[in-house]
N, C-alpha and C positions, 0 to 999 in steps of 0.2 A: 357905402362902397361894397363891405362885404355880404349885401343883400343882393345889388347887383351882380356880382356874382356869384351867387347863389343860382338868381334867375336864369343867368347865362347857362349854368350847368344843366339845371333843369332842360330848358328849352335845349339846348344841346343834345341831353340823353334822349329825348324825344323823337328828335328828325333824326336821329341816328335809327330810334328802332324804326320810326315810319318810311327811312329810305331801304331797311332790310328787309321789308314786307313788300316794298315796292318789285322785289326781284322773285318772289317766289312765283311758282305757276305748277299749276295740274301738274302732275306726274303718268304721263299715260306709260302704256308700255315699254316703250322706247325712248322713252324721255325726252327734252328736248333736243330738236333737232340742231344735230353740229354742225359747225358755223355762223348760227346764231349769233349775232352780237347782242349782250347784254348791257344794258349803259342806265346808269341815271344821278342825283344829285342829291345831295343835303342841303335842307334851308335853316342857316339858325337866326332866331328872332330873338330879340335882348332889349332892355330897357337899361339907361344909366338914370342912376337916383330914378325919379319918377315919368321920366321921359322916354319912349318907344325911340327905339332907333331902325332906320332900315335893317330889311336884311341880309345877309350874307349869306350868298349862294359858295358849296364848296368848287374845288377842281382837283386835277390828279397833280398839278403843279402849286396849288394852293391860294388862294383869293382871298382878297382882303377889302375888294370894292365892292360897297352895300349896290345892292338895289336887282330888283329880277332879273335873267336874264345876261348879265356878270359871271357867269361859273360856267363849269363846264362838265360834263358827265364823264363817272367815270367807267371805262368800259372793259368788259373780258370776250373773250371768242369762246364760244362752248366748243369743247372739243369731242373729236371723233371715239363712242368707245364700241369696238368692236365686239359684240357679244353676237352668239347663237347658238341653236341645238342641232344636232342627229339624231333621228331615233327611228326605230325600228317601227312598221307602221300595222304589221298583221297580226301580231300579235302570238306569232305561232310557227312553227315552219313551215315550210313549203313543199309539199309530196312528190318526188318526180320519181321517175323509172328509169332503169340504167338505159343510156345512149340518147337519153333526151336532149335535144337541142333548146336553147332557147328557153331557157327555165328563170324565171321572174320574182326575184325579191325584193320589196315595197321598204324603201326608208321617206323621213320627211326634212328635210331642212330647213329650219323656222330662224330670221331674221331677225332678232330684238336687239339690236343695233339703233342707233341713234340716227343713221339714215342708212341710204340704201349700200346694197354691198353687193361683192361678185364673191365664188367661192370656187377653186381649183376640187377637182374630184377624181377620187380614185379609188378601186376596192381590190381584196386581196384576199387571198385563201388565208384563215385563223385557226389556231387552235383552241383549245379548252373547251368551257361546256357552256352550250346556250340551251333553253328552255328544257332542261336537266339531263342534257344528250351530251353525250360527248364526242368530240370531233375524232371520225377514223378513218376522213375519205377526204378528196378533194374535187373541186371541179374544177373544170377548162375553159379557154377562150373566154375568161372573164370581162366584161366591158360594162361602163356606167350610160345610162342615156337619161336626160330631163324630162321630164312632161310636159305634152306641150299642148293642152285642151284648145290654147286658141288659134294652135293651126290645124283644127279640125280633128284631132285626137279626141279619145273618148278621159275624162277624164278620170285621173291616176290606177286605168290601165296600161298598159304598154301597148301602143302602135306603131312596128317597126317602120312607116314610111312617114312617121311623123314627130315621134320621137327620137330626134337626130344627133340632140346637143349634148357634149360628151362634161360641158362643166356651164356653172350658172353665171352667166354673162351679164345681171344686174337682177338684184331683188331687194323690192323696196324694205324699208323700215317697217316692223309688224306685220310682214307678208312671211309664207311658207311656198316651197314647191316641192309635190313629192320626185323622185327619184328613182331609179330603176337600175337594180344590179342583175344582167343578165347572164347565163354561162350556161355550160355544156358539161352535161353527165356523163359520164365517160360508159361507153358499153361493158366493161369489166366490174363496175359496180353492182353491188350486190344486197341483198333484200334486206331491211333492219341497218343499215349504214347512215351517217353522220358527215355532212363536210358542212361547215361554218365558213361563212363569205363574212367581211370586214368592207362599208362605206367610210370613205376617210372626207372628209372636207376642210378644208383648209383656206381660209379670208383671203381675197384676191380681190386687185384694183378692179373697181367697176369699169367696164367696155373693154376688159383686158381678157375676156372670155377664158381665165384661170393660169393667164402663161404668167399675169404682173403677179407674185404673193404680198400683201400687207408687212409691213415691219411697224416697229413699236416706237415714240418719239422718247427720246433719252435725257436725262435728265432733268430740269425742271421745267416746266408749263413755261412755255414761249408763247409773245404775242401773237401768234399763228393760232390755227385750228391743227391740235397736238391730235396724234393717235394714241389710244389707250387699249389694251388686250384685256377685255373685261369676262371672257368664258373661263369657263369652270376653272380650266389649269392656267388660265393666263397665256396661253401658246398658239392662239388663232388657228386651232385644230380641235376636230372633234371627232367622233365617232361616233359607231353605233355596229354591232353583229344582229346576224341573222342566220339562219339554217335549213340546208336543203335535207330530205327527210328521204333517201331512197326506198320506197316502197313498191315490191316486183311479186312475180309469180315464182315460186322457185317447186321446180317441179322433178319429182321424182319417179321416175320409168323403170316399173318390172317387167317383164316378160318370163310366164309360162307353160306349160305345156303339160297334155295331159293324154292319154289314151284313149278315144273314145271306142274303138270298136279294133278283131282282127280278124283277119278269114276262118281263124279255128274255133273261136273261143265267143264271138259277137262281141256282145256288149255285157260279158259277165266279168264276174270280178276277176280272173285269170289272164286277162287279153294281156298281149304283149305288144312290142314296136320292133314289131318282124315286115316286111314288105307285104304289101296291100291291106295295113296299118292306118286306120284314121285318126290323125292327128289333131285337137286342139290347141289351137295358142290362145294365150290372154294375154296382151298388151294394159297393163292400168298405169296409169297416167295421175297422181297424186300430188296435188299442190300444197305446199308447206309454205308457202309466202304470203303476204297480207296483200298481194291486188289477185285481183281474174287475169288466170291466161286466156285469150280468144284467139279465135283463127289458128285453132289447133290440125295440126296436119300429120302424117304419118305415113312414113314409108319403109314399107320391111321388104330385103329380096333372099326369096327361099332360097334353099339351100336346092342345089342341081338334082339330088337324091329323091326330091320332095314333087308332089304336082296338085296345082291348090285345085282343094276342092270346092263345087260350086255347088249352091241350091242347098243349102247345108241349116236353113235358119228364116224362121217367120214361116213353120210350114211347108219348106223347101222353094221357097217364093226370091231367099233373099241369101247374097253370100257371103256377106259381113253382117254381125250385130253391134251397135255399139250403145253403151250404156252412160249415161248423166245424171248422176242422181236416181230418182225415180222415170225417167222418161227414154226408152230405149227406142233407137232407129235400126234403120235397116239400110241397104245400099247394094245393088247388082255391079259385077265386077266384069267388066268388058275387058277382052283379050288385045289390049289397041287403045284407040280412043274412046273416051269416056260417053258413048253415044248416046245414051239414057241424062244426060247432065246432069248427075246425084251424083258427081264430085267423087266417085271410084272408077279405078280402070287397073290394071295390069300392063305392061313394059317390060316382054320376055318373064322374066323370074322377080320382078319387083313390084311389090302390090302398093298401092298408094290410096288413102284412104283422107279426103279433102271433101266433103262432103259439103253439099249448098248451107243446110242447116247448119253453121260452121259450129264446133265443135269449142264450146268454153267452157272452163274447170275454173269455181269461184276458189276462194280459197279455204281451207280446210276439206274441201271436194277430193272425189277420187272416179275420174271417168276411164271405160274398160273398154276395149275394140275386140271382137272375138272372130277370130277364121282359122278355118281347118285346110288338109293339107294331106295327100296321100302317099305314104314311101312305094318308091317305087322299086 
C-alpha cells in the first residue's frame, strides 16, 4: 500500500510539472496578448499493488472519474498591462529664429503593451535644463499633430495638410508613431535663448481618439481581463522634453562721420565742417549673433542743413560704397525712383540703400555703407 503511494506521488509530481510547462510560451516584447485564455489539465496515472489503474484527468471543481477526457481545464484571462515610452527623437535641439512660425519637435511613442492602445496627447512649455541649456524663454500657440506616412505624409516629417490628428486613436502592440510638437517663436526672442516644450501621453481607450483615459483594475485579479499600469511610474503617463534653440542675427549699428574736404583748407589736415564741407558717413552694420542677417536694407534721411553728394566713389562713377567683407559694391542714387534697378534711390532727404545684390552680414561679420553729403 505504502508503495502505491509512493507511486501516486511520483506520478503526481510529474503531471504537475508537465501541466506547468504546458503554459509557458515565447515571451516577445509585448507579451502575450490580453485576453488570451489560458486553460489546460493534469493527468495522474497510478497503479494499486501491481495493477495500472485509469487515469484521472484534474478540474477547477475537482474529478475523481478515471478515464480521458472526465476533467476539465483549468483556465485564466491574461490581462491587459499597459506599458509604453516617450522619448525625444532628435536628439538635440531645434534651431529657430525669433518670430518663427511653425517650429517642429520630433518625439516617438512606442507601444509595449500587451495589445493595442490609444493615448491622449498634450504638450506644454517646461522648465529646467535639457541638452545642458537652460530654460529662459517660452513659446506660443503650442499644438501636438501624429504622423500620418499613410495619408500621403512624408514620413516623420511634418505635413501640415496631412498631419491632422491631435491624439493617437489606436497603436497596435509593438508598434511606434512619431509625434510632432509644433509652436511659435515669439518675435521678442532673442539670440542664445532656451524654451523647453514637454510631450505628455497618457493611455486612452482605443477608438476613443484620447477623450476615454484608461484607469487601473482594483484589487485582486478578476475572472475578467484586468488592466494593469505597467510604465515606469505605474500612472499610465509619460513623458519626454525637448528644446527650441533660438538662434538670430543680432546686429549692431554705428554711424560716423568724417570731414573729408572744405572750401579753405581742401583735404588737408586743418579742414573744418563749415558750409560747402564734404561730409562722409560710415553706416557699419556688425553682427554679434550666431545666424546671417540677409536682405539687409537701409534708410538714413539727411539732416535739411545737408545736400547728398553724388559721383563721390568707384572714380566718381558711383554714389554709394558698400563693403562685405572683402567684396565692395557700388550703387547710383536717383533723385525719385530707382531707375537704374541697383536697389538705391533717394525720397526728398531720405536715402535708401536696398541693393539687387541683397546685402548679408554672416556672423561675427561687419558690413559698412559709405556716402557723403554737402552743408549747405
Amino acid at each position: 500500500m505504502i508503495s502505491a503511494i509512493k507511486q501516486v506521488r511520483t506520478v503526481l509530481a510529474a503531471a504537475v510539472l508537465v501541466a506547468s510547462l504546458a503554459g509557458v510560451q515565447t515571451a516577445f516584447a509585448a507579451g502575450t496578448d490580453a485576453g488570451v485564455t489560458i486553460g489546460n489539465r493534469a493527468t495522474v496515472n497510478y497503479t494499486v499493488g501491481t495493477t495500472a489503474q485509469s487515469p484521472i484527468e484534474s478540474s477547477p471543481l475537482g474529478n475523481s472519474n478515471p478515464g480521458v477526457g472526465n476533467g476539465a481545464n483549468t483556465n485564466f484571462v491574461v490581462d491587459r498591462r499597459i506599458d509604453f515610452t516617450v522619448v525625444e527623437t532628435g536628439g538635440g535641439f531645434t534651431t529657430v529664429a525669433p518670430g518663427q512660425i511653425n517650429a517642429v519637435t520630433i518625439f516617438t511613442v512606442a507601444n509595449t503593451s500587451n495589445a493595442a492602445q490609444g493615448f491622449q496627447l498634450s504638450a506644454a512649455n517646461v522648465g529646467g535644463t535639457v541638452f545642458g541649456n537652460n530654460d529662459n524663454s517660452d513659446v506660443g500657440n503650442i499644438r501636438v499633430f501624429v504622423d500620418n506616412p499613410a495619408g500621403g505624409g512624408t514620413a516623420g516629417a511634418y505635413d501640415p495638410l496631412v498631419d491632422t490628428a491631435l491624439h493617437i486613436n489606436t497603436l497596435g502592440e509593438d508598434l511606434n508613431v512619431v509625434v510632432f510638437v509644433v509652436s511659435d517663436v515669439p518675435p521678442t526672442a532673442t539670440n542664445g535663448q532656451f524654451a523647453n516644450v514637454r510631450l505628455t501621453a497618457r493611455a486612452a481607450t482605443v477608438g476613443s481618439n484620447g477623450a476615454t483615459l484608461e484607469t487601473e483594475t482594483a484589487g485582486a485579479d478578476t475572472a475578467g481581463m484586468d488592466v494593469v499600469f505597467g510604465d515606469a511610474a505605474r500612472d499610465a503617463t509619460e513623458t519626454a522634453d525637448d528644446q527650441y534653440a533660438v538662434q538670430s542675427a543680432a546686429l549692431t549699428i554705428t554711424k560716423s562721420s568724417s570731414i573729408i574736404s572744405d572750401l579753405f583748407n581742401g583735404t588737408g589736415p586743418n579742414r573744418k565742417a563749415i558750409p560747402g564741407s564734404v561730409i562722409e558717413y560710415v553706416v557699419s552694420i556688425t553682427n554679434n549673433g550666431t545666424a546671417a542677417a540677409t536682405s539687409v536694407r537701409l534708410s538714413d534721411t539727411l539732416d535739411a542743413n545737408l545736400d547728398f553728394a553724388t559721383g563721390q566713389y568707384n572714380g566718381g562713377a558711383a554714389d554709394v560704397q558698400i563693403d562685405v567683407g572683402a567684396s565692395t559694391t557700388y550703387c547710383l542714387v536717383e533723385d525719385g525712383a530707382d531707375a537704374n534697378g541697383d536697389g538705391c534711390n533717394r525720397a526728398g532727404q531720405t536715402l535708401n540703400v536696398n541693393p539687387v545684390a541683397t546685402i548679408t552680414v554672416a556672423p561675427t561679420q561687419t558690413a559698412t555703407v559709405r556716402f557723403r553729403a554737402t552743408i549747405l
